[in-house]
C-alpha positions in Angstrom: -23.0 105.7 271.5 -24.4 104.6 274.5 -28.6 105.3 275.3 -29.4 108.0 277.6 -30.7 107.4 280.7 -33.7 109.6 279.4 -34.3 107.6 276.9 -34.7 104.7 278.7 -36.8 105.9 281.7 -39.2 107.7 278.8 -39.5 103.5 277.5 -40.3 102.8 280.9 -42.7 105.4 281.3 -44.1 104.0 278.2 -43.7 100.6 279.1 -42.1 100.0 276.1 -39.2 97.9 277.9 -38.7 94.1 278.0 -37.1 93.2 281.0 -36.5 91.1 284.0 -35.5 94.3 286.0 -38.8 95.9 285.4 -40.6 92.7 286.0 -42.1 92.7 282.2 -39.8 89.2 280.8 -43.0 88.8 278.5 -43.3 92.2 277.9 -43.2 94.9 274.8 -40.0 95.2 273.1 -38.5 98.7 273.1 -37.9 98.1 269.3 -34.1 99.5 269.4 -31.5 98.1 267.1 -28.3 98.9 266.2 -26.6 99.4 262.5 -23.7 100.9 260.8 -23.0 101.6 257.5 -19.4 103.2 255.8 -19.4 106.3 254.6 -16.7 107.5 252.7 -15.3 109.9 250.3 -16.2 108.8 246.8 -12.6 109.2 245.7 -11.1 107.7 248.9 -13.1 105.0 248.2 -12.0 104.1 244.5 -8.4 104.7 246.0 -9.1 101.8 248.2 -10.9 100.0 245.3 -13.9 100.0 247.1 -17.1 100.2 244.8 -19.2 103.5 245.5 -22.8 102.2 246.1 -24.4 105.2 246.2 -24.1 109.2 246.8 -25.8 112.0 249.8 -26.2 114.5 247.6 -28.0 116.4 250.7 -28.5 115.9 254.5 -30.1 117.9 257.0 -30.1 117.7 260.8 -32.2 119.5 263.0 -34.2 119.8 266.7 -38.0 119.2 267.1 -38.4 122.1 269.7 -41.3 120.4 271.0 -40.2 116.2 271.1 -42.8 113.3 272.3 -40.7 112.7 275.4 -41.4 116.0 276.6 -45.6 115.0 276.6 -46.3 118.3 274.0 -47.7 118.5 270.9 -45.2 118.7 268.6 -45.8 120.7 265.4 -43.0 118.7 263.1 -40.7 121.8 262.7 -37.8 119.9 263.2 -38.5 117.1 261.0 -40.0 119.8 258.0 -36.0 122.3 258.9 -34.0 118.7 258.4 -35.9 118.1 255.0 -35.9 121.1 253.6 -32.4 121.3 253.7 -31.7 117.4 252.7 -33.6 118.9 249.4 -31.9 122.3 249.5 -31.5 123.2 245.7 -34.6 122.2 244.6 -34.5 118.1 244.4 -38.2 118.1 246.0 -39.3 117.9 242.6 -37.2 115.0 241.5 -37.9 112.9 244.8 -40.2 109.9 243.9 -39.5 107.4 246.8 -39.2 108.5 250.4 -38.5 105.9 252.9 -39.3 107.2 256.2 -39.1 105.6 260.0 -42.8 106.1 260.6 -44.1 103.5 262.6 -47.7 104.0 263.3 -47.7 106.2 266.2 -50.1 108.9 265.2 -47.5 111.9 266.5 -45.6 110.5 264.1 -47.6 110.5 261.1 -49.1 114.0 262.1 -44.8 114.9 262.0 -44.7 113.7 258.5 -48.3 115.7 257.5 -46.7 118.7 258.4 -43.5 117.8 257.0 -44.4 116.7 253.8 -46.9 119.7 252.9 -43.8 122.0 253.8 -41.3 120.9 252.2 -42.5 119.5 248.6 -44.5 122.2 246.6 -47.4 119.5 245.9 -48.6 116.2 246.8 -47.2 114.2 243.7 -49.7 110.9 243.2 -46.2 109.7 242.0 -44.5 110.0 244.9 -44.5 107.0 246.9 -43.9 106.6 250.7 -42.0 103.8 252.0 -42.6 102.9 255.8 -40.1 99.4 256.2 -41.9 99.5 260.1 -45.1 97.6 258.3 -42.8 94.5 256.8 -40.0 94.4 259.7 -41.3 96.1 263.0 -40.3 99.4 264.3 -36.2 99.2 264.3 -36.2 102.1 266.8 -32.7 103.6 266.8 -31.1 102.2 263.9 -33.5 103.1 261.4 -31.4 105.4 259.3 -29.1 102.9 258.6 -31.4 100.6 258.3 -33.4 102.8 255.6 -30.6 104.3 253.9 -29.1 100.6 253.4 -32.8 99.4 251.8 -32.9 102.6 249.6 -29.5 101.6 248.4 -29.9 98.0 247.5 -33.2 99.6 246.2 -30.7 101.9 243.6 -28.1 99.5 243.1 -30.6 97.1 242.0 -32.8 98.8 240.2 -35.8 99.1 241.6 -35.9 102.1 243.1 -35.5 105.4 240.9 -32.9 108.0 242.1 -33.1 110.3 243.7 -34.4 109.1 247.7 -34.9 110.5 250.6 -34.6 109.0 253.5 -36.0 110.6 257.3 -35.8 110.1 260.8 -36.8 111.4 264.1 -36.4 110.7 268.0 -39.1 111.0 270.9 -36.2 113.3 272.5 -35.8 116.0 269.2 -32.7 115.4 266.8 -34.2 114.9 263.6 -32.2 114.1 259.9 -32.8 113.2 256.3 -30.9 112.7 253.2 -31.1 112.3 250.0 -29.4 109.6 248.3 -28.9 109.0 244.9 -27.3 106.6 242.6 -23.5 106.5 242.3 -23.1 107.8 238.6 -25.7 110.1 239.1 
């Protein structure tokens, strides 16, 4: 999928860019990557004798009404409708790790505030929030793969206890989270 225009000329705006066009060849780094990762039918999958890592056992997608790019205060309702429904069925009590793409920006962290005290029924001291931005930079647009791939190796592994939820949200509105959990699970 190609960036939008928008998107770009709100990382000028920003001057976010690093680029010879915009005269900034020493300048910020918009912080976009790119990732992928398969996701496929669990039976499909054995079919092709391909091992099942890990399992969405919700997912939630939804619009921030009021997103950065647009310069308003945004009061996180997209970001709380896209978790509340990755943890439809009650798994907000059962969530102990949440990686989220957080990345220092204070809208951000006000997002997740609002977020977090509407969608789990209390602040658990257990429940731990995972922020990869502080060890690897902000990945920008390929942070839910990027998140959901750590939270797997974190599963797979062992040392992360399922289930996990993963979130993400854009300066232009689309919001999503998941919740992942361990294959056998």
């Amino acid at each position: 999928m190609p960036i939008r225009d928008s998107t770009l000329n709100c990382f000028e705006q920003d001057g976010r860019l690093k680029s010879v066009s915009y005269g900034r060849q020493q300048g910020l780094i918009a912080g976009e990557a790119v990732g992928f990762m398969i996701i496929e039918d669990p039976a499909q999958a054995r079919k092709a004798s391909k091992p099942v890592l890990a399992r969405i056992t919700g997912l939630g997608l939804a619009e921030e009404p009021t997103p950065r790019a647009a310069n308003a205060t945004s009061k996180g309702t997209g970001l709380a409708a896209a978790c509340r429904k990755a943890l439809d069925g009650g798994k907000d009590k059962d969530i102990r790790t949440v990686f989220g793409d957080l990345n220092g920006e204070n809208p951000r962290a006000l997002e997740w505030s609002i977020t977090e005290s509407c969608c789990f029924k209390s602040k658990d001291q257990i429940r731990q929030l995972w922020t990869p931005a502080n060890c690897y930079g902000d990945i920008g647009a390929a942070s839910g793969a990027v998140l959901t791939t750590i939270a797997t190796q974190g599963i797979v592994r062992g040392w992360l206890q399922s289930p996990v939820m993963i979130f993400c949200s854009d300066d232009h509105g689309p919001c999503g989270a998941l919740v992942l959990e361990n294959a056998s699970a």
